[in-house]
C-alpha positions in Angstrom: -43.6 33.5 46.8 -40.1 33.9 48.4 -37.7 36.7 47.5 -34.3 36.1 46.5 -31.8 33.9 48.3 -33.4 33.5 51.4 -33.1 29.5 51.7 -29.7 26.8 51.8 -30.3 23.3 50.5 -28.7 20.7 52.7 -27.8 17.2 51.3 -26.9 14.3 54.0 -25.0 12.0 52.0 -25.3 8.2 53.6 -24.7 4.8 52.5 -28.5 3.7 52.9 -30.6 6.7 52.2 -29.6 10.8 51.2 -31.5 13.3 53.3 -31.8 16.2 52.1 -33.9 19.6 53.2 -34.3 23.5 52.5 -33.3 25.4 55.3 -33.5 29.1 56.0 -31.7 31.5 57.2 -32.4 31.2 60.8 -31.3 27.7 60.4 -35.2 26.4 60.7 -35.9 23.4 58.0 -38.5 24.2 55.7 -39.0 21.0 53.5 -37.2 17.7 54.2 -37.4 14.4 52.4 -35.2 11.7 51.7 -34.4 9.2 48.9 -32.6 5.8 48.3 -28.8 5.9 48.0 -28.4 4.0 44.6 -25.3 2.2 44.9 -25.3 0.6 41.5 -23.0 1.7 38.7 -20.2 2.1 41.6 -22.1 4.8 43.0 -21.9 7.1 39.8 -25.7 7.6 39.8 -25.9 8.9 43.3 -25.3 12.3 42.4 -27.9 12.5 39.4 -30.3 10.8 41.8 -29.6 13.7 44.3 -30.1 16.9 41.9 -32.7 15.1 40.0 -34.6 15.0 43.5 -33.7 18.6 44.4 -35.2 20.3 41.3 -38.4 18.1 41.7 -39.1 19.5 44.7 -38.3 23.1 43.6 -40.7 22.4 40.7 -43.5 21.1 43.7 -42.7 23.5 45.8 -42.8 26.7 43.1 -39.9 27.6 43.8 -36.9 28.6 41.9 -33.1 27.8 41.6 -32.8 31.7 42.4 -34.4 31.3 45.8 -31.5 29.8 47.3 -27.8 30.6 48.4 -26.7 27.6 47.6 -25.9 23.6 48.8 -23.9 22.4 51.7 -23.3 18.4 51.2 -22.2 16.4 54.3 -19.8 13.1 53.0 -18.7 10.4 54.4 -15.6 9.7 54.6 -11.8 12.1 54.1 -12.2 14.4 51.8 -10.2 17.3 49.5 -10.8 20.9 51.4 -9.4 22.3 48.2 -11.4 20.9 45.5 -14.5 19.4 47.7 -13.5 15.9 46.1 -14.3 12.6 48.2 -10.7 10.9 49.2 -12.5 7.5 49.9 -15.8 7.1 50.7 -15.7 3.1 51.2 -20.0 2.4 51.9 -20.4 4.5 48.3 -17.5 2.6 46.4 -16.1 6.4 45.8 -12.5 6.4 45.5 -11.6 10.1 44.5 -14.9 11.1 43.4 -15.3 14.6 42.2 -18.1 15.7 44.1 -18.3 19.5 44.5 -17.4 19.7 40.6 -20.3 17.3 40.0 -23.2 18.9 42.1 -21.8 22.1 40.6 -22.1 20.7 36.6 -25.9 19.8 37.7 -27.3 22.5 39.6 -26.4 25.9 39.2 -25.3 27.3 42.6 -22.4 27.3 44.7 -21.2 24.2 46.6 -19.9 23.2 49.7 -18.6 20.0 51.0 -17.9 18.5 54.3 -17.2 15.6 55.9 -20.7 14.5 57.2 -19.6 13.9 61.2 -18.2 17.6 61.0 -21.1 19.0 59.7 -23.4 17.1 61.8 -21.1 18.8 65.0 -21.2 22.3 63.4 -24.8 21.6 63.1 -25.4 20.6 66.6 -23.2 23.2 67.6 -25.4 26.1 65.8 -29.2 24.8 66.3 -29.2 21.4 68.1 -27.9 19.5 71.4 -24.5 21.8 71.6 -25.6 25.4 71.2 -23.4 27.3 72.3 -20.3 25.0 73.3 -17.5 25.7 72.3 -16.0 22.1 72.3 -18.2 19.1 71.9 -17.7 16.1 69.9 -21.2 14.0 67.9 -21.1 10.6 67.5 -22.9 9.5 64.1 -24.5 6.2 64.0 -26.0 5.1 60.5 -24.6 3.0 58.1 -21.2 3.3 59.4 -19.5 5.4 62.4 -17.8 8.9 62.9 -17.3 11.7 64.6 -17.3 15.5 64.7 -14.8 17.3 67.3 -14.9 20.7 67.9 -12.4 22.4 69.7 -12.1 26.0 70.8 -15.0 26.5 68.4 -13.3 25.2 65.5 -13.7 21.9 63.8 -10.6 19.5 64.2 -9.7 18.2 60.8 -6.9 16.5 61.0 -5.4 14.7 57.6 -7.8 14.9 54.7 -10.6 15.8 56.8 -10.2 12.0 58.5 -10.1 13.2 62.4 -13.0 12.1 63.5 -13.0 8.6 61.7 -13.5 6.6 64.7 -15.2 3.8 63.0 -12.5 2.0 62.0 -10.6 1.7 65.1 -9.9 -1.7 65.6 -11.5 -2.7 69.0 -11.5 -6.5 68.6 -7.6 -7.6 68.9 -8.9 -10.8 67.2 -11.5 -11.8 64.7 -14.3 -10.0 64.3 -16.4 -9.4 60.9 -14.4 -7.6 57.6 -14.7 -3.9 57.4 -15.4 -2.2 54.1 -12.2 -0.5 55.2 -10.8 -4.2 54.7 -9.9 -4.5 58.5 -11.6 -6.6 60.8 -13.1 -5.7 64.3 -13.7 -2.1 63.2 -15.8 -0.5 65.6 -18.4 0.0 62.5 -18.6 -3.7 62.5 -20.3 -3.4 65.8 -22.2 -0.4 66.8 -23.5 1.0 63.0 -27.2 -0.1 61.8 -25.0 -2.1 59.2 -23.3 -4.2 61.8 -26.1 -4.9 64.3 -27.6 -6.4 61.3 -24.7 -8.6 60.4 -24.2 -9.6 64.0 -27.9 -10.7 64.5 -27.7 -12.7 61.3 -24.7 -15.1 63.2 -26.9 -15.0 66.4 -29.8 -16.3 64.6 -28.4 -19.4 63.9 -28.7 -20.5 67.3 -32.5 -18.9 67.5 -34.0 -20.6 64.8 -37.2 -19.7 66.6 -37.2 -16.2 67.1 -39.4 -13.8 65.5 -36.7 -12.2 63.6 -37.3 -14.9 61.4 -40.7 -13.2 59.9 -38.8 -11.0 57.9 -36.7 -11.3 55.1 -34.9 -8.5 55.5 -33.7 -7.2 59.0 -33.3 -3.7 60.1 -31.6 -2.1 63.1 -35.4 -0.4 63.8 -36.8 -4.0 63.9 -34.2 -5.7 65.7 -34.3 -2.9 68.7 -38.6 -3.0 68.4 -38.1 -7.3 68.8 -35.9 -7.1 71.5 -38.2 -4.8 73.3 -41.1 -7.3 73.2 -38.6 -10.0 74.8 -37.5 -11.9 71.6 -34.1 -13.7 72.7 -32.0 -13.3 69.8 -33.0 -9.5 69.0 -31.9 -8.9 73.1 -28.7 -10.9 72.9 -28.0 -8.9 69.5 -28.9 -5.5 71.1 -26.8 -6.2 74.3 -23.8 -6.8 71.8 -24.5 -3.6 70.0 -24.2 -1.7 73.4 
């Protein structure tokens, strides 16, 4: 049984999946999982989802809401410093979503709220590839694309929290596949999971025998594992993404 407070919950908040772990003190993960981002409903059922999750595994674990400090949420996307409210959060369909005042409705403990590339720097910063630095940038890679800068030890936040919101610099001057930002040629469209899919998807018509054809739905982990083995399309795909 764990005394009082010695644990954090941290929720990852993407537009595919949510990961989500207890963490202690030493910054050490005690119990990770992951579940589904359910982007029905305009995403109002993402939040349920989440704490719904969370107390199951407190119940599975034996463990108690008392055993923890309390959550830290990385979101995608700008976001209110003052209220922990999501500005836009365009892969969630979020448009001034109330998240801090949500988790904190469901789940009884203090919350905090972050954009997700900032916390993924300060993260990397306390226990990962950047221990130590005091300046370093991450470049996150899932469904979309963003970045965490940190500079003289502190996080850059520019407006809203929107600094590091690389992934929608334009980098094609023309053409080039519709953001959910509503641009096109977004750097998301390119080099996120989301948009090596798309991109093999217009390759593939020229390949109509490749092996990417086996599957009815393509993933990024499938794609890189095909173009390994030699399969044309997949390498032409993969060459694109990088």
């Amino acid at each position: 049984m764990t005394t009082i407070s010695t644990m954090y919950i941290g929720v990852d908040l993407g537009g595919t999946t949510v990961k989500i772990a207890f963490i202690n003190q030493a910054g050490k993960i005690v119990h990770k999982w992951e579940i589904a981002t359910n982007l029905a409903n305009g995403g109002q059922d993402i939040v349920p989802d989440i704490c719904a999750s969370i107390h199951e595994q407190i119940d599975r674990k034996h463990l108690q809401i008392a055993d923890f400090f309390g959550i830290g949420i990385g979101a995608p996307g700008p976001f209110n410093k003052e209220d922990g409210s999501v500005i836009e959060a365009v892969n969630l369909g979020w448009s001034q979503y109330p998240l801090r005042a949500s988790f904190e409705k469901a789940i009884a403990l203090p919350v905090f709220v972050d954009n997700d590339a900032n916390v993924a720097a300060f993260g990397e910063q306390w226990q990962g590839a950047g221990m130590g630095a005091s300046d370093l940038v991450v470049m996150t890679l899932g469904t979309g694309v963003g970045a965490g800068v940190i500079c003289n030890g502190e996080i850059v936040n520019g407006k809203a929290g929107a600094a590091g919101e690389i992934g929608h610099i334009r980098i094609l001057a023309e053409g080039g596949l519709t953001c959910n930002c509503g641009g096109t040629g977004c750097l998301e469209t390119l080099v996120s999971a989301t948009g090596l899919v798309r991109n093999t998807e217009i390759i593939l018509k020229d390949y109509p025998q490749s092996s990417l054809k086996q599957v009815e739905k393509l993933s990024s982990h499938f794609i890189f594992g095909e173009a390994a083995k030699g399969d044309s399309a997949a390498e032409k795909a993969v060459d694109r993404f990088c």
